[in-house]
C-alpha positions as CSV (number, residue, x, y, z in Angstrom):
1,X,0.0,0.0,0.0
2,X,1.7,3.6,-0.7
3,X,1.4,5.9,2.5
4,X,-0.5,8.6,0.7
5,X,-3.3,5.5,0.1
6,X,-3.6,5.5,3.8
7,X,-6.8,7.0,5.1
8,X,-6.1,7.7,8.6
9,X,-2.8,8.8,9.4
10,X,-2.1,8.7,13.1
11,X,1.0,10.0,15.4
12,X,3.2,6.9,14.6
13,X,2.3,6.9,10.7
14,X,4.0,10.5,10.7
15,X,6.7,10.0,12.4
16,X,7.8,6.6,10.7
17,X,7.1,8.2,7.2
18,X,9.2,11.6,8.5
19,X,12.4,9.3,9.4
20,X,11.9,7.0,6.8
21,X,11.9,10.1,3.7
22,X,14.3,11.9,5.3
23,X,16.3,9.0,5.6
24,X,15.6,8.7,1.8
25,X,17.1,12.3,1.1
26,X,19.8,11.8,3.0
27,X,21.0,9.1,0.9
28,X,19.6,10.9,-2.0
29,X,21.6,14.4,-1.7
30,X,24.7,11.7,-0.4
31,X,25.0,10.2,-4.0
32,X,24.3,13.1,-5.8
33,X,27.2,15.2,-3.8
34,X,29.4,12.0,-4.9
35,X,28.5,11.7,-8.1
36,X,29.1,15.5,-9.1
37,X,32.2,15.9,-7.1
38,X,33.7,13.0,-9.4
39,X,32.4,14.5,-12.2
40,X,34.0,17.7,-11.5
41,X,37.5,15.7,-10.3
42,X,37.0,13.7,-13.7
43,X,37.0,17.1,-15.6
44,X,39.6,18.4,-13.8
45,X,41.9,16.2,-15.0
46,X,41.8,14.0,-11.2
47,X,45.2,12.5,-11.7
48,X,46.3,12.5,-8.6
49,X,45.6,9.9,-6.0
């Protein structure tokens, strides 16, 4: 079931949906930070180690 589906949201629905996405984005802006910085070493030439 996805949690907007869910008809009554009650205190512990919140919070465990509030930890779980910004767990989520987290992990999310984690990659993304990883994944440009290597970009950016990969056009800066990134030959040393």
């Amino acid at each position: 079931m996805l949690p907007w589906l869910i008809l009554n949201w009650d205190t512990g629905h919140i919070i465990f949906m509030g930890v779980f996405y910004s767990a989520i984005s987290a992990v999310g802006l984690g990659v993304t930070f990883v994944f440009l910085k290597s970009i950016f070493d990969y056009m800066k030439g990134g030959e040393h180690h």
